[in-house]
N, C-alpha and C positions, 0 to 999 in steps of 0.2 A: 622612665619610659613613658612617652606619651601615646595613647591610643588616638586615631582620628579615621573619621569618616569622611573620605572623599571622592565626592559627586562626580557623576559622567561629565559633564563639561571640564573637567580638569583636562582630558583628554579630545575637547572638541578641536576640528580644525576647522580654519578657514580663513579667509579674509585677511589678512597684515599679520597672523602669527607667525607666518614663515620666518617673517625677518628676528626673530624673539632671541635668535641665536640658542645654546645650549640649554635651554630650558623645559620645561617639561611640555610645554605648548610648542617651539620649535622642535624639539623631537621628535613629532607626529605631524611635520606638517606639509609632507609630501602624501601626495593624492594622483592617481592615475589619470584624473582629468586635465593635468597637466604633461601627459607622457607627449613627446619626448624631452620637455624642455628641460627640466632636470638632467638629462645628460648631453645636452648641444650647449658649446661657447664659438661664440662668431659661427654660426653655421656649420661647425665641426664635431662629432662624436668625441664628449669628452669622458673615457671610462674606458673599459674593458669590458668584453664579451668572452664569456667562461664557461668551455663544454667542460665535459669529465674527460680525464685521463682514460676511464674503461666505461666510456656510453658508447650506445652504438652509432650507428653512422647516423640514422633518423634524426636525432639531437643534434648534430650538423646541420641539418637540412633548416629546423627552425631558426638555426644563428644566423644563417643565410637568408631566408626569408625576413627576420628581423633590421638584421643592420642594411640589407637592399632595402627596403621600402621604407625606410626609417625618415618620414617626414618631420619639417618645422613650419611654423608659423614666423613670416619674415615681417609682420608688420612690428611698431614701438614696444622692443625690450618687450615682445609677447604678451601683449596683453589680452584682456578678457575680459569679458561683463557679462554680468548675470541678471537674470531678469525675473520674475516675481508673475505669473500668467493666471490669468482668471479676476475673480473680483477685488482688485490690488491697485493700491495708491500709492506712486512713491511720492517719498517727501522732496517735491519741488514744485516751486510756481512759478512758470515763466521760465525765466534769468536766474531767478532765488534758490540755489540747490541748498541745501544741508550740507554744512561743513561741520569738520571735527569740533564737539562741545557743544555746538547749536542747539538750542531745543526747537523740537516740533513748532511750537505757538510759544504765547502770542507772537500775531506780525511783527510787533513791535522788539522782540527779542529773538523770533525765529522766523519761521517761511510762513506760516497760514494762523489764522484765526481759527476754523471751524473747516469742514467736509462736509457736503451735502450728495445728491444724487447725481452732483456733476464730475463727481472722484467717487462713489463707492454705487454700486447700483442698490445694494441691502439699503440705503436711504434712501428710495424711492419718495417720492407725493404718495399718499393715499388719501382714503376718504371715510365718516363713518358717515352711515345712513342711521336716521331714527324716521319717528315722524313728526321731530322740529325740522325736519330740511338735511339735506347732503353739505356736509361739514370739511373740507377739504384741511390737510394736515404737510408739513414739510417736515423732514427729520436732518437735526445734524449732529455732529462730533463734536463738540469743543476743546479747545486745547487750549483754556485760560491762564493757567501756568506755564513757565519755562521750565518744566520741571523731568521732563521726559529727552535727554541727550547723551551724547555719545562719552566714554569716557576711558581710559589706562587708569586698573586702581584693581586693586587686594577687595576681592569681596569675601563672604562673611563665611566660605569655608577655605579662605586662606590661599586661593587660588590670584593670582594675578593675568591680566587679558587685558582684552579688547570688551567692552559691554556697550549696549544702551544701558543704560541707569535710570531709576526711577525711587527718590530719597522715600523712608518710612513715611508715615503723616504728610504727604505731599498728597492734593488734588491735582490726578495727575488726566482727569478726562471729566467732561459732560457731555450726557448724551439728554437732546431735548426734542421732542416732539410736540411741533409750535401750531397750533390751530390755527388757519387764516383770517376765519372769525368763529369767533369763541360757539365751541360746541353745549347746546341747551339742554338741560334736561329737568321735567317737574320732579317734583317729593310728593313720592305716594307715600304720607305720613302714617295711613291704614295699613300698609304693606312693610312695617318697619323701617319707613325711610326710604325704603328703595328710588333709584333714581331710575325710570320706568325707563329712557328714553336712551340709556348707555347699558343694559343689560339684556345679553343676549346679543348684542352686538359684535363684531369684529375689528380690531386694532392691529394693525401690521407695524411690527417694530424690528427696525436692522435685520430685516428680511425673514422675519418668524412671525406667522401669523396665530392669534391672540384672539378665544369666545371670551365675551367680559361673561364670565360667568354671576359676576354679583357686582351689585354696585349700590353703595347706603349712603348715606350722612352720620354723623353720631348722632343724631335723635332731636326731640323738639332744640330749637334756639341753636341749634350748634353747626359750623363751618366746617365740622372733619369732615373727607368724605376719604371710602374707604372703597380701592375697585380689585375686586379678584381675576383674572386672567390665566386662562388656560391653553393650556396644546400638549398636543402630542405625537407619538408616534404611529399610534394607529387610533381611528377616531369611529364610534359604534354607536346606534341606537337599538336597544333590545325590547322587547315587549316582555313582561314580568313573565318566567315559568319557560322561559326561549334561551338557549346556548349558542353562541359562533364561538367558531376556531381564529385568532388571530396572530400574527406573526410579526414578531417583533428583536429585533436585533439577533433574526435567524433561529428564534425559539417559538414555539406552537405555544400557543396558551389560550384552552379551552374556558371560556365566561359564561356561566351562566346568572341571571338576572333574577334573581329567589323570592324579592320581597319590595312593595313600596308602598307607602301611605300618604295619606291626605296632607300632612308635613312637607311633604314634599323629599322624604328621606327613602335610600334604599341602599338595599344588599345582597350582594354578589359572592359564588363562588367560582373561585380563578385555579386552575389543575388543582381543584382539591381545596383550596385554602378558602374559608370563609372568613367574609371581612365583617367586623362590626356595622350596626347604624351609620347610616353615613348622610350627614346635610350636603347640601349645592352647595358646591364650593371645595368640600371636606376632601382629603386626596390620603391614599391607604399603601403602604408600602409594603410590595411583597417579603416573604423569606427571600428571593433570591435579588432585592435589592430593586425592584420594577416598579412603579410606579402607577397605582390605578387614581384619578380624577373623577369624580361624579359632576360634570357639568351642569347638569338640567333634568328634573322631573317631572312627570304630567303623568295626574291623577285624577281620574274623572271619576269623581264619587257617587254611580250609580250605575244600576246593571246594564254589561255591557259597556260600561266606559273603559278608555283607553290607560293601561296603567304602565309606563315604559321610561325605560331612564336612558339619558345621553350621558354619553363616561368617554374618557382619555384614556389610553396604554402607554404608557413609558411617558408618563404625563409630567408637564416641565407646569406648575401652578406659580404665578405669580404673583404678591400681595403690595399695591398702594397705599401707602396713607399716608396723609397730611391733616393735621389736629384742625389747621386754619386756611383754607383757601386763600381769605383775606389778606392773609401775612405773609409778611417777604422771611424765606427760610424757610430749612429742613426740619421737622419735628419727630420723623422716625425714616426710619432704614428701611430697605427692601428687603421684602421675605420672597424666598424661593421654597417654595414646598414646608412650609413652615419654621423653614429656620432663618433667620434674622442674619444676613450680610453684613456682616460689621464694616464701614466704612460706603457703603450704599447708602446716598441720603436721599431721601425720596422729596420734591418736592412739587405737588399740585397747584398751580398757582390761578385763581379763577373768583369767580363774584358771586355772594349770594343775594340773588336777584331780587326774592322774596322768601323771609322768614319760615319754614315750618315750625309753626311756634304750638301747636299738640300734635298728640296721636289724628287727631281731627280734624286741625288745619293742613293743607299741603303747600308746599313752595316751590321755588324755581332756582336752580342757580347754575352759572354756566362756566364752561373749563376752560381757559386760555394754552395752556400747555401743561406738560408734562416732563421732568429734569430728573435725571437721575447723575449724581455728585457721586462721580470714583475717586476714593480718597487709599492711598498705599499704604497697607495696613505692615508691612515691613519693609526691608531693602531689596528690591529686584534688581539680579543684573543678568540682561539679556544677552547670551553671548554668541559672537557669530555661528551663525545656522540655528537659532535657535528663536523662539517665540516670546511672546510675553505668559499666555495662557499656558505652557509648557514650564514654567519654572517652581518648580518644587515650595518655596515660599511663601507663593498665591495658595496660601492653603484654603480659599474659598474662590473657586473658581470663577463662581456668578458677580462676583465683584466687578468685573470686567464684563456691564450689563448686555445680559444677551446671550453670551459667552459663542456670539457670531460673530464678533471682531476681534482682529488680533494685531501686535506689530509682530511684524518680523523682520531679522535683521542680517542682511546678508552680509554683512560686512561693511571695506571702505573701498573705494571702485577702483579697479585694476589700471595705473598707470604707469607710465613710464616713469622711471624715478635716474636720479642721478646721486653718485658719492660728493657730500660735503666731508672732510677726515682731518682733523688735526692730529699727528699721531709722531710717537715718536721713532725718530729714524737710524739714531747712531749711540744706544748705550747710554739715552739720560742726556745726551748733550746736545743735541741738536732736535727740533720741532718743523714736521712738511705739512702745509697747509696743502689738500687737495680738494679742487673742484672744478667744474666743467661750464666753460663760458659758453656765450649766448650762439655759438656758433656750433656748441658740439664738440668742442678739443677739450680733452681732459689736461689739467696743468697742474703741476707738481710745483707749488713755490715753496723756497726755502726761507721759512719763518723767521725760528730763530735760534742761537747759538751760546752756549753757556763759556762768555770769555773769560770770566773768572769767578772766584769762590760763590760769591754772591753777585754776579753782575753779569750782562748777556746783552745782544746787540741784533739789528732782523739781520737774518741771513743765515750765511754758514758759517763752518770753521774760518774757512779762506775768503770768502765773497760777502762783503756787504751788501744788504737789502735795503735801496735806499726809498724812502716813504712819499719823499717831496718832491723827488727832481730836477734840486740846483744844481748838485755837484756828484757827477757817477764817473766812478774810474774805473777803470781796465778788469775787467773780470765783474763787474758788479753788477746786482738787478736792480731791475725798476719798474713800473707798472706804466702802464699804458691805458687809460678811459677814455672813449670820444664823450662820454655824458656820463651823467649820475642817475637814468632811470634805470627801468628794468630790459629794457633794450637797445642799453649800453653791449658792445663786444671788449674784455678787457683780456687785454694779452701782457705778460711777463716775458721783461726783454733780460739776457744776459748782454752788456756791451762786452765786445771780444777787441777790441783796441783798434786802431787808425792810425792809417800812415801820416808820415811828416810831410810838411810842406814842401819837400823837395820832390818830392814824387812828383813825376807826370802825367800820372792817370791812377791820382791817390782814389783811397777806398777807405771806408769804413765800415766795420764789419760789426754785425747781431746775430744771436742768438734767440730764438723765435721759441720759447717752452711749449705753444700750444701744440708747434708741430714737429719740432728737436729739429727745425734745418738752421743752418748759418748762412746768411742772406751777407753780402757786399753791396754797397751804396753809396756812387761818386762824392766825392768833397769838393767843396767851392771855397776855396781860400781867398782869400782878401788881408788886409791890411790889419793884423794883429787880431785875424779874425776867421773864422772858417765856420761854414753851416751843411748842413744834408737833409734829406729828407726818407721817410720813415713810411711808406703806406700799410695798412693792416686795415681790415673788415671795411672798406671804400672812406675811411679815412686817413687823411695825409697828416703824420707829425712830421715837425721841424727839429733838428736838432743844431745847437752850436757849443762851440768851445766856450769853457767859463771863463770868466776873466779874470780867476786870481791865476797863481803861479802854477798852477795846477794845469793851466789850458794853455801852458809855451806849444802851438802848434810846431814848433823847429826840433822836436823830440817826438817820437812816437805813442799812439796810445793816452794820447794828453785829455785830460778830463771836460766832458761835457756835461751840458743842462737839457732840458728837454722846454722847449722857447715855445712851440706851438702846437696846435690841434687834439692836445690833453686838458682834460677839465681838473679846472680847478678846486675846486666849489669846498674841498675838506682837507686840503693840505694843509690850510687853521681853522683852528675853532674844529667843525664838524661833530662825527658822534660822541667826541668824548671830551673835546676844550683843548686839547693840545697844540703843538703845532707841530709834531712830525705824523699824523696823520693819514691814510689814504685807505682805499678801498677797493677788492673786486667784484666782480659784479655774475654768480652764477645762473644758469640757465633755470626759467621759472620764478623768477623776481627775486632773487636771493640777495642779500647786497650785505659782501661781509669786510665788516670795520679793521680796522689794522691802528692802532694807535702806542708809539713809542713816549714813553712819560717823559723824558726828558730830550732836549734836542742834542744832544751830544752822542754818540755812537754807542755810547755803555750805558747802560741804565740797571736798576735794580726790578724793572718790569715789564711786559709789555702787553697789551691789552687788546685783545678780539674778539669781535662776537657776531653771530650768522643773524640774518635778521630781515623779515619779509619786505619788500616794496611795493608789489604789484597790489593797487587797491582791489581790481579784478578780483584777487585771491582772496577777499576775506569779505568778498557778495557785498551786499548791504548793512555791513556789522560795525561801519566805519561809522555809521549816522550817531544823532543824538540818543542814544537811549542806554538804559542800564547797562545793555550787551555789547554795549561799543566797544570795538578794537580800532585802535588808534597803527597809523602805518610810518616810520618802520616799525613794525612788530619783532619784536625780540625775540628768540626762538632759544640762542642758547650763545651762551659766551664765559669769558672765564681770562683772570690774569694769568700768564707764563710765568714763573716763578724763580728765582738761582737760590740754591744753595751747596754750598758744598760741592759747587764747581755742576751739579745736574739740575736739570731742566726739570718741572712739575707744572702744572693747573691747581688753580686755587682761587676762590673768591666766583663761583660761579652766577651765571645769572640766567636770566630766560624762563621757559616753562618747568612746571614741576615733574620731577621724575620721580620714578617709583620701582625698588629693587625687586623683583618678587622671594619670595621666602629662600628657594630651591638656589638662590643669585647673586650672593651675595655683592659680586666683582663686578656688577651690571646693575646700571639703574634705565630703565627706558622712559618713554612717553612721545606723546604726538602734539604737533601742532596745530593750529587752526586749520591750515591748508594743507593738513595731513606727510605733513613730515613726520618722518621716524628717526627720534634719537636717541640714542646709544651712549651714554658714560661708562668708558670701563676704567675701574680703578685696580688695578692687578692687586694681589694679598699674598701670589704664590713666589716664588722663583723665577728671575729674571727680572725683567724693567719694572723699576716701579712707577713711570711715569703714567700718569692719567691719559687718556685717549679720548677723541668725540668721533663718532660716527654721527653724519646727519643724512637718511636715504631722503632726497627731495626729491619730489612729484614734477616733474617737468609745466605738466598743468593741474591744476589744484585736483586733491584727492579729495574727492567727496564722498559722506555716510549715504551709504543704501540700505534707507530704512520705509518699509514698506506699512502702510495700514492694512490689511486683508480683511476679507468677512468670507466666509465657508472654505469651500475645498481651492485650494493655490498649487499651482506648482510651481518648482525653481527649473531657472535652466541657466546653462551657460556657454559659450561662445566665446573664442579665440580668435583676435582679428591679425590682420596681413594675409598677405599669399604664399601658400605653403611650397616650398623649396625644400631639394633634396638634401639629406644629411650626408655632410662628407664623412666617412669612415675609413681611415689610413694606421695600418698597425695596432689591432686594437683587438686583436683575436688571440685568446691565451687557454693553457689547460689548466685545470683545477692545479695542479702540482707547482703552476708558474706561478700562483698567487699565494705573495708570503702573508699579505696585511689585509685585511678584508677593509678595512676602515678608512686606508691610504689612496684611495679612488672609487670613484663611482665603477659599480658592476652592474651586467647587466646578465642572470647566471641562469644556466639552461640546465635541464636534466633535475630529478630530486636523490636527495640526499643517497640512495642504494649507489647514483654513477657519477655523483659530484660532489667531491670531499669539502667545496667552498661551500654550494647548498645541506650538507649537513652542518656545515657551522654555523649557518645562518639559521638555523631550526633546531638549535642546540644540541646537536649530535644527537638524537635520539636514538635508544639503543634499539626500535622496530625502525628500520629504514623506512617502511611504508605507511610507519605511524602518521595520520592526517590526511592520506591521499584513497582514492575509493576509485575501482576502477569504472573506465568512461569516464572518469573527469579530470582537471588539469587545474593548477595554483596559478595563478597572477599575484603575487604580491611582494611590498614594499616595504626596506629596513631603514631608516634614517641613523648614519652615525652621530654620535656626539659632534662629530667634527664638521656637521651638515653633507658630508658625502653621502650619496641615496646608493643601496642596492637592489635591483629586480628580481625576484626570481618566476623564473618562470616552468612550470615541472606538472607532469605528469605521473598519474600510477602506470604507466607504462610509454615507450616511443614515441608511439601513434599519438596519443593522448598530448605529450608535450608540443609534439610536430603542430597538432591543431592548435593551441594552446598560441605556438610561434605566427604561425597563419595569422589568427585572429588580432594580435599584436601588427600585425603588419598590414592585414586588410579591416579592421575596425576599431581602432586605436581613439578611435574619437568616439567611442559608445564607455569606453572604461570610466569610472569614477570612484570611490573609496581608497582606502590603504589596499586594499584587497577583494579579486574577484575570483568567483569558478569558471569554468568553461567547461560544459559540456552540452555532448552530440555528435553524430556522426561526421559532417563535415564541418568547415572556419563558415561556410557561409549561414547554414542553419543550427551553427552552437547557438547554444541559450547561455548568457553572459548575466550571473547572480552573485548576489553578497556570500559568503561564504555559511554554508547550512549550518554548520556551528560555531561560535567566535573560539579560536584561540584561546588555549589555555589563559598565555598571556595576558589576553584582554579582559580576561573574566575581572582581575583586581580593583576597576574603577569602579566594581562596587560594594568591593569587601574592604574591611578596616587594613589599613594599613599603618606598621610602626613608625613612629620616628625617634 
């Protein structure tokens, strides 16, 4: 038996886990902010609404108020975006979005170099004053590495997702504050080095302002220079034997200033707690964790002089150093409050002007900037809805310098997507390629067909799938392309046969798969000869009879070619060298390969694979550099296989998948352009044949990943025009429902007057157990089977009825798995998380077995 600890994000949702299918991440990945679209198909109420058998009539009244006002959003397959508000940067420049795997920087490999104050305002210009002159400063981000991108992968509690990733030992940021000309300052060699002209001065960095409380050299001859920096949260000057009251993260805390000397040192008692001696600079950490800073002392040594100390509260001290100004590179790490950042390299880069070579002599030297090197001191994987500075790993928070900037990442952007599915259709023996061409018809083509032990042919049982289009007979398919881009339209013809030349007003008849009509079209007969024409998406094919024995037009149904207006360009050679070759062409630059190994109708294989065309799709990633993607981009393919008279997948190709632990029968992954693919390989009962689901993005899916500095919030937004839900037969009692898991519910009343809502709450033997009166449940069960059920219930009627109301009239204020409702009326209920989480949910962060 293995014990394991697993993390809250096992159970995070958001962003592309919906589609994960039965995994522990799809099984949480219905949210209220998508109400109602989990129970509308085509505009129609797809589920059941379920009072109790013995509610009263008031739980009526909510069904009614629910399924009447039961709006959808009619714009593309519902989609949504979310947005990032306040001091937030998404990652794109221009044209240059962030695609799946992208990293942030370099240009060269991702979208941006660096951020300045023209993407974050926390990098403002600022300036220091001394009295060498007002020194003006620019601050930016650096993103030198490719090393911070999106990724499908098993992180390191065994969970499998969606993340941003950011490898161990990778420099995954610099942050530099660049002087425009280099800031001066002498060596007061008498004063310890001090560099008179940077201490006591102010630095603003990623929007936290900064007393240089100290500032040295290492002493005669030497280039280190060491600069201390302070802030905090509440900032005091006290005269020695004088107390204020200050308030700090909502706590009083009485200071009083006891002691200071000619040293320039002193000491304070804070509610009672007296601190040791303390130098400028020196910072004392309460019992309860607070932070006191001694900035600056003034001691005027004679009677009457002023003796008062300037201090920090909940003070953030920051420590520079650099052994060599002179030298290129880090020589020590940033300290925060005296502890040493592991992976913070600090480096000062700047001239010494003039030697202080004693105690006696003084000199000059002047600072060019300031770098601090974020180097990832483990594996972070950032997962939808979640931060960088938020992940348990970052077990040194300040590493992430400032700890005023963050990514966050909201996921992959809400588009329209379409079914790519090779899957099996009849018992292992026959394979239906599905996809959806450039025009929006979904098409069913019939792949391929196990003709014998070992050997199989495109098509079906009964109907060849012919690749080339010399020679197609009566019942058979063919494909049809005006071109071989991405805004090709290709349609899948069945020919249904053709009259004889003796006919007077002969025809020839097709079958149309995009649209399942059968279309008739005149024949022109001629001299051992007959032709027609074929129009589809404003292009015109030709067709004529062949001219072996097959095309005797003096018999009916006699076999044609397709002569014109079809491209040719891969009926040989093409993706794969053969010559029965051909291709369709799906909506979103898809272009998927069909290749029979041998030209003869049987073969022992046949070969296809989905694969991007649209250079659009994959931005600037096509250019010369490391990160190139080359187009067609391969996404996912795999040989058809015979044996033993069934049909399988084998020999796969494309992007890397990745099963997660909980999955075994499913491997997923995403593409460049944010496809989601799906292998399922069955292990159980029934078909053993291999499956691909490929969900394609109509227009590329691109990562929404945000840089932030302080307070953010998310929001999001459902775009189209909302149209009313049709709702026809779909009103049931508890007692009508055998299967809770066999349809979407949408279930009214709690558990005391609806025997569905106590199943869905596990029968709890206090029927009232979880409900408090004045308030009402909103919340959401996902089956294994992706069926969603609502419940919606009150501690009494009244309670539900509002509960229904607000479902009806504020349905767009809801978000989580689950909300309360309470107050007097729908329009001034107060709509909150629920005041305690579910038993259930408590487990994401207790041990669980496996």
């Amino acid at each position: 038996m293995k014990i394991k600890r697993v993390v809250k994000r096992l159970f995070a949702v958001g962003a592309g886990v919906g589609m994960l299918g039965a995994t522990a991440m799809g099984a949480l990945a219905a949210n209220l902010n998508t109400y109602p679209d989990m129970f509308v198909a085509d505009g129609t109420f797809n589920g059941l609404l379920v009072v109790g058998e013995a509610a009263a009539s008031v739980d009526n009244l909510a069904v009614t108020d629910i399924a009447t006002s039961m709006m959808y959003h009619s714009g593309a397959a519902g989609t949504s975006s979310v947005s990032v508000s306040g001091d937030a940067w998404l990652v794109e420049s221009g044209s240059d979005v962030l695609e799946f795997s992208e990293s942030i920087g370099p240009s060269t490999h991702g979208v941006v170099d660096f951020l300045d104050d023209t993407d974050l305002a926390a990098l403002e210009s600022g300036e220091l004053r001394s009295s060498q002159g007002t020194f003006q400063y620019e601050q930016f981000l650096h993103f030198d590495n490719a090393v911070i991108n999106s990724t499908y992968a098993e992180d390191d509690d065994d969970v499998t997702n969606l993340f941003v990733y950011i490898k161990d030992n990778a420099m995954f940021a610099r942050y530099e504050l660049n002087f425009l000309d280099a800031a001066e300052s002498d060596i007061d060699a008498s004063e310890s080095f001090k560099l008179d002209d940077y201490e006591d001065k102010q630095l603003t960095m990623f929007g936290k302002t900064y007393d240089i409380v100290k500032a040295v050299t290492g002493g005669a001859l030497s280039s280190q220079v060491t600069l201390t920096l302070m802030s905090g949260s509440a900032n005091g000057v006290l005269m020695e034997g004088e107390s204020q009251t200050f308030n700090v993260g909502g706590k009083d805390y009485e200071i009083s200033l006891t002691f200071t000397d000619t040293n320039n040192r002193a000491k304070f008692v804070i509610n009672g707690q007296t601190t040791p001696l303390m130098d400028e600079g020196d910072t004392e950490t309460l019992s309860d964790g607070t932070v006191l800073g001694l900035s600056e002392v003034l001691y005027q040594d004679y009677a009457g002089g002023v003796h008062q100390a300037e201090f920090f509260l909940g003070a953030d001290k920051i420590e520079l150093q650099d052994d060599s100004i002179n030298a290129t590179g880090s020589t020590d790490e940033l300290k925060i409050n005296d502890e040493t950042i592991d992976g913070a390299d600090v480096e000062i880069i700047g001239t010494m002007l003039d030697q202080a070579t004693s105690t006696t002599e003084d000199g000059e030297l002047e600072i060019d900037s300031i770098v601090i090197n974020m180097t990832a001191q483990n594996d972070y994987y950032v997962a939808v809805g979640e931060t960088l500075l938020g992940q348990p790993e970052l077990d040194e928070k300040p590493l992430v310098f400032s700890e005023n900037w963050d990514l966050s990442f909201v996921g992959l952007a809400d588009v329209a997507t379409d079914m790519i599915s090779v899957k099996d259709k009849s018992g292992e023996k026959e394979y239906e390629l599905t996809f959806t061409n450039v025009n929006g018809d979904v098409i069913n083509l019939p792949l391929a067909y196990a003709s014998a032990a070992t050997s199989m042919r495109p098509g079906t049982q009964d109907d060849v799938l012919h690749l080339n289009n010399s020679e197609i007979g009566d019942e058979q398919y063919f494909i049809l392309n005006d071109d071989n881009d991405e805004d090709s339209v290709s349609n899948v013809i069945q020919y249904k046969g053709a009259d004889d030349n003796s006919k007077s007003d002969p025809k020839i008849k097709f079958k149309i798969l995009a649209t399942g009509e059968t279309v008739d079209r005149p024949i022109t007969f001629g001299a051992n000869a007959a032709s027609a024409t074929l129009r589809l998406a404003g292009t015109t094919f030709t067709i004529a009879n062949v001219t072996t024995a097959g095309g005797n037009t003096g018999v009916k149904d006699w076999n044609i070619s397709v002569t014109g207006g079809v491209d040719t360009s891969s009926f040989t050679g093409g993706a794969f060298g053969g010559n029965m070759t051909n291709y369709v062409i799906a909506r979103g630059g898809a272009k998927i390969f069909i290749q029979d190994f041998n030209t003869s109708l049987g073969t022992d294989a046949l070969r296809w694979n989905v694969s991007l065309i649209d250079t659009d799709a994959v931005d600037d990633r096509t250019a010369a550099t490391s990160g190139a993607v080359a187009v067609p981009y391969q996404v996912i393919g795999a040989d058809i296989t015979a044996a033993s008279s069934e049909l399988d997948l084998a020999n796969f190709v494309g992007i890397t998948l990745t099963s997660p632990n909980d999955d075994d029968d499913n491997n997923y992954g995403y593409s460049i352009n944010g496809a989601w693919v799906k292998r399922y390989t069955p292990t159980g009962s029934g078909t053993s044949a291999d499956q691909i689901e490929v969900e394609w993005p109509q227009v590329e899916r691109t990562v929404d990943l945000y840089v932030t500095s302080g307070a953010v919030s998310t929001s999001a937004r459902r775009s189209g025009d909302l149209v009313a839900v049709t709702v026809v037969d779909a009103t049931r009692l508890d007692s009508e429902v055998a299967d809770l898991a066999a349809q979407n519910l949408i279930v009214v009343g709690g558990p005391c007057v609806n025997t569905v809502a106590a199943s869905l709450l596990g029968n709890p033997a206090d029927c009232t157990e979880g409900f408090t009166p004045g308030k009402a449940r909103i919340k959401l069960f996902e089956q294994s089977n992706g069926n969603v059920a609502m419940l919606v219930a009150g501690y009494s009627g009244e309670d539900t009825r509002r509960a229904g109301r607000v479902i009806a009239t504020r349905w767009e204020e809801l978000s989580g798995s689950e909300v309360e409702v309470e107050g007097t009326t729908a329009s001034d209920a107060r709509i909150s998380a629920p005041s305690a989480a579910p038993a259930g949910d408590a487990m994401v962060d207790d041990a669980m077995v496996e």
